[in-house]
BATOR-236925 format. One record per residue (C-alpha): residue number from 0; residue in one letter; x, y, z. Coordinates in pm, 1 decimal. Layout:
<atoms>
ATOM     k   r          u          v          w
ATOM   NUM   A          X          Y          Z
...
</atoms>
This chain:
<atoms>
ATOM     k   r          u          v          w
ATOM     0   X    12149.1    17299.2    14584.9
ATOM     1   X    12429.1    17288.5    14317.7
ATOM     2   X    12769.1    17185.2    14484.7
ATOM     3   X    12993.1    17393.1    14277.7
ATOM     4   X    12946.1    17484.8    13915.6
ATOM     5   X    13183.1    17219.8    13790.3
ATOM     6   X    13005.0    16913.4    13594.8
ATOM     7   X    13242.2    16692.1    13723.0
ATOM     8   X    13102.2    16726.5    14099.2
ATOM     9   X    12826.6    16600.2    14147.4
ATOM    10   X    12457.1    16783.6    14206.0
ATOM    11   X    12248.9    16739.2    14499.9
ATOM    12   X    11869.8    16840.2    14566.5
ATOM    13   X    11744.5    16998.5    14872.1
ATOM    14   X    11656.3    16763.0    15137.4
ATOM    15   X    11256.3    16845.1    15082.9
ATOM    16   X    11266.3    16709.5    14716.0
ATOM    17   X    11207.5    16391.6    14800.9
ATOM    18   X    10870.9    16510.7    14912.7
ATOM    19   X    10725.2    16591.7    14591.7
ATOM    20   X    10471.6    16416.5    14460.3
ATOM    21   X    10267.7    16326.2    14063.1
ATOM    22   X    10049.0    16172.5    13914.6
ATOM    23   X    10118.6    15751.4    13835.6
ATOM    24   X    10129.7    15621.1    13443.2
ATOM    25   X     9810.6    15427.4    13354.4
ATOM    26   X     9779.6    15097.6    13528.4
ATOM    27   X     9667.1    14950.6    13173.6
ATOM    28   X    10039.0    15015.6    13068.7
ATOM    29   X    10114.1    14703.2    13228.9
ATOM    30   X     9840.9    14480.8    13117.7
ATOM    31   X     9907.6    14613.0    12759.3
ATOM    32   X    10289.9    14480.1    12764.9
ATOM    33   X    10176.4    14149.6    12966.7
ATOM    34   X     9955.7    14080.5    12651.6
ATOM    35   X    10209.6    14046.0    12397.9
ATOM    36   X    10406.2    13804.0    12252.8
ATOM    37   X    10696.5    13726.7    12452.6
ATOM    38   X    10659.7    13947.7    12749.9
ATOM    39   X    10821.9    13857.2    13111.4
ATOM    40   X    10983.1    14050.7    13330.1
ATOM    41   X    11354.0    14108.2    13306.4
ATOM    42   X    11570.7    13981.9    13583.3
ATOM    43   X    11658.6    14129.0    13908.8
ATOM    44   X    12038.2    14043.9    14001.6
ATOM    45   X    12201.9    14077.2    14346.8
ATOM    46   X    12524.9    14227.6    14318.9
ATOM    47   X    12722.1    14144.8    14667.5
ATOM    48   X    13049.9    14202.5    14570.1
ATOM    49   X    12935.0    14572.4    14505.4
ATOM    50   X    12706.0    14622.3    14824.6
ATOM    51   X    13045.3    14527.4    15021.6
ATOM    52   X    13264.7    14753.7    14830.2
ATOM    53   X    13054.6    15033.0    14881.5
ATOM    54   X    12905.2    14990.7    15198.6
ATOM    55   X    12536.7    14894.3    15181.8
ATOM    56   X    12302.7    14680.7    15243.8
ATOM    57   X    12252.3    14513.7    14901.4
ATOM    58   X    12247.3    14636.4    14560.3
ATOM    59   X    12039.7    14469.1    14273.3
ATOM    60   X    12042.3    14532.5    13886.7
ATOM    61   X    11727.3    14559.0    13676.7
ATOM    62   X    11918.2    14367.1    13321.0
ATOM    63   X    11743.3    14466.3    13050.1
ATOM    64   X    11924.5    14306.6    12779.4
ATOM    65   X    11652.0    14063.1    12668.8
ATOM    66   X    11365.1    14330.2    12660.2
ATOM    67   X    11076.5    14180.7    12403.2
ATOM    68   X    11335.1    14030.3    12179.1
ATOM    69   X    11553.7    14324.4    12154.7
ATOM    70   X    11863.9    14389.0    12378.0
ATOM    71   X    11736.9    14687.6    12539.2
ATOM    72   X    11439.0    14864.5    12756.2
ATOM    73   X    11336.6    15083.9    12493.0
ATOM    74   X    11069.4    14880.7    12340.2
ATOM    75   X    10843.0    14917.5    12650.6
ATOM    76   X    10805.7    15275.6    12510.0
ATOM    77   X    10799.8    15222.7    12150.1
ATOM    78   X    10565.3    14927.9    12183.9
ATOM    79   X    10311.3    15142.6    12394.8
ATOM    80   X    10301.8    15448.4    12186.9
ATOM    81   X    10283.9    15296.4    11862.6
ATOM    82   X     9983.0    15095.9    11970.9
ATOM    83   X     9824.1    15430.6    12095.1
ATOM    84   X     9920.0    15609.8    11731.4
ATOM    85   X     9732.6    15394.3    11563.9
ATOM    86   X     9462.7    15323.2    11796.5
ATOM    87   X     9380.8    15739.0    11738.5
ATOM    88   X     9427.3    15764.5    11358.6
ATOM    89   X     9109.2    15831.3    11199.5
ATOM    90   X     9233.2    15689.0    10863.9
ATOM    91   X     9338.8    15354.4    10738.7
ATOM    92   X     9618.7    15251.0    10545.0
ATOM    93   X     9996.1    15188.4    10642.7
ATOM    94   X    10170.3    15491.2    10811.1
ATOM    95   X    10528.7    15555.1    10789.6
ATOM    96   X    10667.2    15585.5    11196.5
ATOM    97   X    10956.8    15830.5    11196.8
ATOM    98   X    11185.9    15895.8    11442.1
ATOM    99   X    11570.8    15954.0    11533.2
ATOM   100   X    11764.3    15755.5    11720.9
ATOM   101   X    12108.8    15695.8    11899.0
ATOM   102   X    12047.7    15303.0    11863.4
ATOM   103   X    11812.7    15154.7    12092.4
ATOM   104   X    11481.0    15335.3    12023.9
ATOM   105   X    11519.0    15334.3    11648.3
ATOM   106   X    11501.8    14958.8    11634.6
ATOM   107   X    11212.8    14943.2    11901.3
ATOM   108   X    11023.3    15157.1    11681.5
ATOM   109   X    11150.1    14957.3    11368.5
ATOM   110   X    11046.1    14644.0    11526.4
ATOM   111   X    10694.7    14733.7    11607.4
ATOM   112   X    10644.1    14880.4    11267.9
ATOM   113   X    10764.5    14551.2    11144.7
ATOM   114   X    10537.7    14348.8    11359.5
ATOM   115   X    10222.2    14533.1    11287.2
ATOM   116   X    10263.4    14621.9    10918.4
ATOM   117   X    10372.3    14940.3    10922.3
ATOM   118   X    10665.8    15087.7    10754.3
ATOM   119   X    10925.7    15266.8    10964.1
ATOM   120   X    11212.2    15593.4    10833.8
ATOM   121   X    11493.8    15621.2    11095.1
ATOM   122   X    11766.6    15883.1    11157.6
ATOM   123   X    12094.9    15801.9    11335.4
ATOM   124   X    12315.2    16103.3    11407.3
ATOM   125   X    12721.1    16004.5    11394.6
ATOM   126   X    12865.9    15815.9    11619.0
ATOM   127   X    12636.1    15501.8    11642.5
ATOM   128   X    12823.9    15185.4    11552.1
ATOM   129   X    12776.8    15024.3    11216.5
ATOM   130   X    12646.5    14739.2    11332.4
ATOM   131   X    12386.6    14901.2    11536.7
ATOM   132   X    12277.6    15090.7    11215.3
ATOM   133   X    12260.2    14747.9    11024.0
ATOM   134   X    12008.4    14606.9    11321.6
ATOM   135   X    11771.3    14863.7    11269.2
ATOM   136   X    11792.7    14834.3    10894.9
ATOM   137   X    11742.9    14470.0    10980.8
ATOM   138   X    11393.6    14514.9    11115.2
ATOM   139   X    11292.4    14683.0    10780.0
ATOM   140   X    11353.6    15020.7    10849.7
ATOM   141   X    11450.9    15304.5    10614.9
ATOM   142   X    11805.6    15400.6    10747.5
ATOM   143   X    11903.8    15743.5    10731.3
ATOM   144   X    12285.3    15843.1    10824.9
ATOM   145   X    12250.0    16204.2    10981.4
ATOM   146   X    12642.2    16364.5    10973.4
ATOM   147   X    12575.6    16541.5    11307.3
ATOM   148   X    12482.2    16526.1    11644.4
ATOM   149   X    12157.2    16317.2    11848.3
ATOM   150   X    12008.4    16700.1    11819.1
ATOM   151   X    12052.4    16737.4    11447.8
ATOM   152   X    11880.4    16351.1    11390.0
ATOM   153   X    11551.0    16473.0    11605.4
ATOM   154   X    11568.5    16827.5    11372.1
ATOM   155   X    11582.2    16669.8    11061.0
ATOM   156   X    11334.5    16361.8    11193.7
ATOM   157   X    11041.4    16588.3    11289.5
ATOM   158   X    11070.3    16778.9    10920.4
ATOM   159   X    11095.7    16431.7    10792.2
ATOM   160   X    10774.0    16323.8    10943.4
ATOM   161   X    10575.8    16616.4    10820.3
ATOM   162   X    10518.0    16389.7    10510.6
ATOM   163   X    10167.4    16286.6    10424.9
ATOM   164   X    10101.7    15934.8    10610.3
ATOM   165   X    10374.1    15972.8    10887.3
ATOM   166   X    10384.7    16015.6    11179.7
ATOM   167   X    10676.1    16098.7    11459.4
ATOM   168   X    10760.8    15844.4    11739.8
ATOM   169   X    11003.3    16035.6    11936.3
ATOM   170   X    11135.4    15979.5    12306.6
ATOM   171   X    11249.6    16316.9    12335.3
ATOM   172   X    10959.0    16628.9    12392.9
ATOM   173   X    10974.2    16998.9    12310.1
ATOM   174   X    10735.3    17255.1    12315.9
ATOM   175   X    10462.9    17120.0    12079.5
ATOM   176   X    10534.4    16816.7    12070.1
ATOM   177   X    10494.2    16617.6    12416.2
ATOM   178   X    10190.4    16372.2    12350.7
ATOM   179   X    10389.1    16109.5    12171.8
ATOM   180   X    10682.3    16121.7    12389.4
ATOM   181   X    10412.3    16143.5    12715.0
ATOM   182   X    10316.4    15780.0    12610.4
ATOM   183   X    10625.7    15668.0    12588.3
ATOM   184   X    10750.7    15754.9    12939.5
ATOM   185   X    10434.1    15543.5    13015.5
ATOM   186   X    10549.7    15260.7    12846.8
ATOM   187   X    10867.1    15286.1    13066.3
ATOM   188   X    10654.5    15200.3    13376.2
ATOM   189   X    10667.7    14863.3    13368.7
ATOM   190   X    10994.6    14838.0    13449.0
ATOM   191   X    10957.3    14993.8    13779.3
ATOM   192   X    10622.1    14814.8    13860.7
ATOM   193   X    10842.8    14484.8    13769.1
ATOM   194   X    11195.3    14593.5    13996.0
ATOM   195   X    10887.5    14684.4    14299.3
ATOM   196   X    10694.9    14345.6    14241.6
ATOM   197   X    11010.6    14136.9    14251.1
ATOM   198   X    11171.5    14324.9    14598.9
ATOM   199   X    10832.1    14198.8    14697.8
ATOM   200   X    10925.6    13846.4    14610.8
ATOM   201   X    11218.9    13917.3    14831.4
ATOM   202   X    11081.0    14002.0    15098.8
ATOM   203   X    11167.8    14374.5    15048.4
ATOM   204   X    10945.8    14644.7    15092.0
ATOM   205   X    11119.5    14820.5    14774.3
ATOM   206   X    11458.2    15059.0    14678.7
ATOM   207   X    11593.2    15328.5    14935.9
ATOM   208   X    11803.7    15408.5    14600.5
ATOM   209   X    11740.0    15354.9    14229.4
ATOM   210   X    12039.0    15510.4    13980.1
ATOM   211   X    11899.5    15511.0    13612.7
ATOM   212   X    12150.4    15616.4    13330.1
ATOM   213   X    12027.6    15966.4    13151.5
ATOM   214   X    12042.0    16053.0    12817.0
ATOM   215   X    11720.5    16328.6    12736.8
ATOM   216   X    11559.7    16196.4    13043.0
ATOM   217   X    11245.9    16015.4    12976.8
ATOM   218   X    11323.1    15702.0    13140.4
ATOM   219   X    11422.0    15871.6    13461.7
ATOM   220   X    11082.3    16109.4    13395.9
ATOM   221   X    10920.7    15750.5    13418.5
ATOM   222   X    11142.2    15643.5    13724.7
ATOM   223   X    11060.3    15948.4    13915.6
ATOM   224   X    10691.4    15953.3    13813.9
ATOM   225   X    10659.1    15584.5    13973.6
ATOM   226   X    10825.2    15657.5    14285.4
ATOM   227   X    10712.8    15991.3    14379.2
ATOM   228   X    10359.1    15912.9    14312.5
ATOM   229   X    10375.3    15675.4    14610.1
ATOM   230   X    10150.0    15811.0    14887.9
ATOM   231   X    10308.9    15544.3    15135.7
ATOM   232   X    10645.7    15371.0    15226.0
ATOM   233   X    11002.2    15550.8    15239.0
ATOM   234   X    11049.4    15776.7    14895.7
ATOM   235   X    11386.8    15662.4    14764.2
ATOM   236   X    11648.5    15846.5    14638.5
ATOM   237   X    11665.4    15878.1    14231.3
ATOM   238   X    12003.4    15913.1    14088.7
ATOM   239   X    12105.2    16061.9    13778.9
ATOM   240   X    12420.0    15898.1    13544.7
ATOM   241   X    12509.4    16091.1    13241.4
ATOM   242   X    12869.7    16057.5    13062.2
ATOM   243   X    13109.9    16352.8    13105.0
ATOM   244   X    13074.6    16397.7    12727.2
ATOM   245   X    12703.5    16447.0    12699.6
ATOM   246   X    12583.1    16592.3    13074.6
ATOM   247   X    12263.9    16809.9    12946.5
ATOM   248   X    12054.8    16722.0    13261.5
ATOM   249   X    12344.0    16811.2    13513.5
ATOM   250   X    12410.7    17118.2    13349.5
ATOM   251   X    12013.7    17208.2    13382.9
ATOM   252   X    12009.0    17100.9    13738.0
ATOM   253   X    12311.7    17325.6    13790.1
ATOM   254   X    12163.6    17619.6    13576.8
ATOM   255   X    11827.4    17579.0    13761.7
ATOM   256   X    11682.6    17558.5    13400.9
ATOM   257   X    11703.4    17303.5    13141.9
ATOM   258   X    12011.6    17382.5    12908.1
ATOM   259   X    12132.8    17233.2    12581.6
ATOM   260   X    12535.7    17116.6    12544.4
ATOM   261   X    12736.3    17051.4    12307.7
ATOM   262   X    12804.6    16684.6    12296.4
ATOM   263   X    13164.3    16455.2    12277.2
ATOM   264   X    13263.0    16115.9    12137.5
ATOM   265   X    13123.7    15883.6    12427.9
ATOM   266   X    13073.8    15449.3    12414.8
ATOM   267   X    12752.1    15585.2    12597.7
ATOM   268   X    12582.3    15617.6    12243.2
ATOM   269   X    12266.8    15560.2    12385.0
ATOM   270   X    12331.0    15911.0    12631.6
ATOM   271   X    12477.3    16110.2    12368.4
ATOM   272   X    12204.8    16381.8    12415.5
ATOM   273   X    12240.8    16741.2    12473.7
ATOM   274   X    11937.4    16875.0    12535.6
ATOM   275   X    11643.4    16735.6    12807.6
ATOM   276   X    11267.3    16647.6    12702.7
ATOM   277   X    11078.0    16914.1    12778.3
ATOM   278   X    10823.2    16721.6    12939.8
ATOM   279   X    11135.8    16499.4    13151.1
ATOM   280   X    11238.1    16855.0    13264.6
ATOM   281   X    11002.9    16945.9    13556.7
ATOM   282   X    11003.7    16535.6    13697.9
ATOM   283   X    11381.1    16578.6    13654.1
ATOM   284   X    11399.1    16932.3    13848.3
ATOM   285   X    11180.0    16794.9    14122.8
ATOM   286   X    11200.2    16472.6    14170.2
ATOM   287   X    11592.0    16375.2    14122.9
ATOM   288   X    11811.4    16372.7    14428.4
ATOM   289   X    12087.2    16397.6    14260.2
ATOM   290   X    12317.7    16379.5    13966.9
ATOM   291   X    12634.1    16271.2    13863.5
ATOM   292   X    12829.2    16191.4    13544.8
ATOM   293   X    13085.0    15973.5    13452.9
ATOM   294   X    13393.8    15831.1    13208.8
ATOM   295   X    13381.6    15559.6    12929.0
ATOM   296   X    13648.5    15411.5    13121.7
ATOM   297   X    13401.9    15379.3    13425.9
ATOM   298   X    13132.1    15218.1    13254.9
ATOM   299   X    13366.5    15002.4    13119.1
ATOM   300   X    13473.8    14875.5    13440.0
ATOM   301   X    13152.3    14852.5    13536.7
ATOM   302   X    13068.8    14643.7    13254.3
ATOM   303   X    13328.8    14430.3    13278.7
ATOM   304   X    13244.6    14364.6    13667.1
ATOM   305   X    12874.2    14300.8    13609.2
ATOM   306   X    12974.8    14030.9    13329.4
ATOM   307   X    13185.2    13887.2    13610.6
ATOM   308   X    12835.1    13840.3    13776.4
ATOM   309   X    12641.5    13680.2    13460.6
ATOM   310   X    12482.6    14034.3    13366.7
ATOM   311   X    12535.2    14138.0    13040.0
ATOM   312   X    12551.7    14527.2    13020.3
ATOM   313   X    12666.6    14758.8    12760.0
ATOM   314   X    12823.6    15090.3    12832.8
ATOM   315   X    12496.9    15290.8    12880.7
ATOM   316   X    12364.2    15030.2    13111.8
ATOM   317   X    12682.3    15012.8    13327.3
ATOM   318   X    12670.6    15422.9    13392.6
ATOM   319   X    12447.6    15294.3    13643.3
ATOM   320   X    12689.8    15127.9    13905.3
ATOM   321   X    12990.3    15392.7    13761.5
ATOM   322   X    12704.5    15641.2    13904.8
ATOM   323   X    12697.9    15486.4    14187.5
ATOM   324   X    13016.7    15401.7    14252.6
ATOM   325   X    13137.8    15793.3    14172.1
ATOM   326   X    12920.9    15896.1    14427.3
ATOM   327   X    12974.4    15675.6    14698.4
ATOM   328   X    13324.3    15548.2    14674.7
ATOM   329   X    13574.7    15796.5    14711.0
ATOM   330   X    13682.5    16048.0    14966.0
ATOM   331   X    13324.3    16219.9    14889.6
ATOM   332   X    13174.9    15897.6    15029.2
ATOM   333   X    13023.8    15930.1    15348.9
ATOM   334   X    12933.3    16271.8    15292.4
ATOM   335   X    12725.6    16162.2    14992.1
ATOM   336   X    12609.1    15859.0    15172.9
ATOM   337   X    12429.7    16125.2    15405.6
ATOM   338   X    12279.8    16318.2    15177.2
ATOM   339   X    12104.0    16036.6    15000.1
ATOM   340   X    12003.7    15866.5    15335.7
ATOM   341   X    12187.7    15583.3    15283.6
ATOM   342   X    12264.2    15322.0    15587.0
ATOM   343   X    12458.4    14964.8    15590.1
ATOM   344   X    12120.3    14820.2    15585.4
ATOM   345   X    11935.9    14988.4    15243.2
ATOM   346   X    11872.2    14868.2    14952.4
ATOM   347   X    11995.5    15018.5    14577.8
ATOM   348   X    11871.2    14916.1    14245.0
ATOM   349   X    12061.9    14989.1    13931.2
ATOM   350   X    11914.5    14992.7    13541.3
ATOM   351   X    12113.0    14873.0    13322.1
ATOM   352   X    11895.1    14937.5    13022.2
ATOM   353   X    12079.5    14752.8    12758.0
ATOM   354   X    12282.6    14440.1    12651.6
ATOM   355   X    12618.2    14467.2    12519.8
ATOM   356   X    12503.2    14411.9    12152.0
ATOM   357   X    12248.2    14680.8    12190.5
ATOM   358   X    12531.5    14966.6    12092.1
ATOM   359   X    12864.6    14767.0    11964.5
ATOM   360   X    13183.0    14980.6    12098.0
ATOM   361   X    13570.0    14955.8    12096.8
ATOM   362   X    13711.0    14873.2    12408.7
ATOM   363   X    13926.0    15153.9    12501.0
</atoms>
C-alpha cells in the first residue's frame, strides 16, 4: 500500500504482488531483431563500487547506448512495430509513420522509416534539446516543434496521422488506440531475454531486482510482462524511477488509478510524461513493487559515477541507480531493503536506456 500521499516517498506494493502472473511477448520478437542488420546484444556491466555502497550482492547495468545504431533502447520497439504496420497494410505505396516524441522514439521511428523507404512526420513537445531535434531531422524526418507539453505532441500527433496514407507509431496507449503501442512493448522484450541470457553466462540464475526508468510506462509494461510471466525461479522485484518533475505513474500507484500530472522542466527529457499508457497501466498496478522518483541532480551523479565505470548513460538512463540508490541508501534503507527482499547476497540489474548523446542537457 501507498506509504504516505507525498510523491517524494516512495510507493510500495503489497507483499502478494509479486505473485501475479501474464502472458509472455512473442518468442519471434527476438528472432525478428536477431535478423537485422547490426543486431547484438547490449552489454551487461558489473557495478562493484555500487553493490558495496549499498549493500548487495552485485549490481549490473543493461547500457543501452549503442542500440541498432542509435544511442538508445527505443528502436527495439519502433523496429518491431513498424515491420508489423506494414506487414498488415492491404495497400501499397509509401506511408507516412507519425508519431510524437520526447527524443528517443522519434528517431527510432525516423530511422526505420528511413531504412525501409518510408517517409516519417515527428512531433517534439518543448523542452527536447536542439540537437536532439536536429538527429531526428537527420534521419529524414519531418520535424514538427510542438510549444507544449509530451501530452500536447501525442494530441496533435494522432490528429496529424488521420491523414490519408499515415499511419501512427506511438509508444504511449489510450483507449482506442493500444494495438500499435501493444507491439511495441513487444519489441522491448529483447532486452530482458538478453539481461536473463547473459546472468546465465554468469553463472546466475537471473535478477532478485531490476529498476527501469519510467516515463508513460511501456518499457516497464515490457519488464514486468517478462518477469511475471515466469512460472519458475524467484519473481524479482520491479522498480519504478520517474523524475520529481514528471511522476504520472507514482501518482497512479498512489491514487489506486492511473492519473495525469502536470509536468516540470526535467534533464529526464526522455520521462517528461504525465499521463501512463493505458495498456502499461494494469502491468504497472500489478506487477511493480514499487516506485520511487528522483532529482536531475541525482541522475546526474549517477551519470557521472557510471562514466567513472566506462558506461555511458544519459540522465534518463541514470534514474535507474538514483532509483536505486533513493531507495536503499538513506535512513529508509533497511526498511526498504525488507520490503523488496533484498539480502547481501542478491543480485540487481539497472536499465540505463540511453547514451549521453541520446537527449543533450546542461549540466546543472
Amino acid at each position: 500500500m501507498p506509504q504516505n500521499a507525498s510523491l517524494r516517498s516512495p510507493w510500495f506494493a503489497p507483499p502478494a504482488a509479486r505473485a501475479w502472473r501474464c502472458a509472455p511477448a512473442p518468442a519471434e520478437v527476438r528472432r525478428f531483431h536477431a535478423s537485422l542488420p547490426g543486431y547484438a546484444p547490449t552489454p551487461l556491466t558489473e557495478l562493484p563500487p555500487q553493490a558495496a555502497e549499498l549493500g548487495i550482492g552485485r549490481i549490473f547495468v543493461k547500457d543501452e547506448s549503442r542500440r541498432l545504431g542509435l544511442p538508445a533502447f527505443k528502436a527495439l520497439g519502433a523496429s518491431w512495430a513498424v515491420h508489423r504496420v506494414l506487414a498488415e497494410r492491404d495497400q501499397d505505396g509509401p506511408v507516412t509513420l507519425v508519431t510524437a516524441t520526447d527524443g528517443n522514439h522519434g528517431r527510432a521511428v525516423a530511422r526505420t522509416a528511413r531504412l525501409l523507404g518510408q517517409r516519417a512526420r515527428v512531433l517534439v513537445p518543448r523542452g527536447v534539446h536542439p540537437r536532439a531535434v536536429a538527429a531526428i531531422a537527420a534521419e529524414g524526418a519531418e520535424v514538427t516543434e510542438v510549444p507544449g507539453s509530451y501530452d500536447e505532441a501525442v494530441r496533435l500527433a494522432a490528429e496529424a496521422a488521420s491523414a490519408p496514407d499515415a499511419v501512427l507509431v506511438q509508444d504511449t496507449a489510450w483507449p482506442g488506440y493500444e494495438r500499435v503501442p501493444g507491439w511495441i512493448v513487444e519489441g522491448y522484450s529483447t532486452l530482458s531475454v538478453e539481461i536473463d541470457e547473459q546472468l546465465a553466462a554468469a553463472g546466475i540464475d537471473g535478477p532478485d531486482l531490476v529498476s527501469v526508468p519510467v516515463g508513460v510506462g511501456s518499457l516497464a509494461q515490457s519488464v514486468v510482462a517478462h518477469y511475471r510471466s515466469r512460472r519458475s525461479g524467484k519473481p524479482p522485484a520491479l522498480v519504478a524511477v520517474e523524475p520529481e518533475a514528471a511522476a504520472c505513474v507514482l501518482a497512479s500507484l498512489t491514487r489506486g488509478a492511473p492519473v495525469s500530472v502536470a509536468t516540470g522542466e526535467t534533464t529526464m527529457a526522455g520521462l517528461n510524461c504525465g499521463t501512463p499508457s493505458s495498456i502499461a497501466w494494469p502491468f504497472l498496478r500489478n506487477g511493480l513493487d514499487a516506485a520511487v522518483t528522483v532529482r536531475d541532480a541525482d541522475s546526474a551523479r549517477a551519470a557521472a559515477d557510471l562514466a567513472a565505470l566506462g558506461v555511458r548513460s544519459g540522465p534518463c538512463g541514470a534514474a535507474a541507480l538514483a532509483g536505486l540508490r533513493a531507495l536503499l541508501g538513506g535512513e529508509g534503507g533497511a526498511g526498504h531493503r525488507a520490503a523488496l527482499g533484498l539480502g547481501p547476497d542478491s543480485v540487481a540489474v539497472l536499465l540505463s536506456t540511453e547514451g549521453p548523446d541520446a537527449n543533450p542537457y546542461a549540466e546543472p
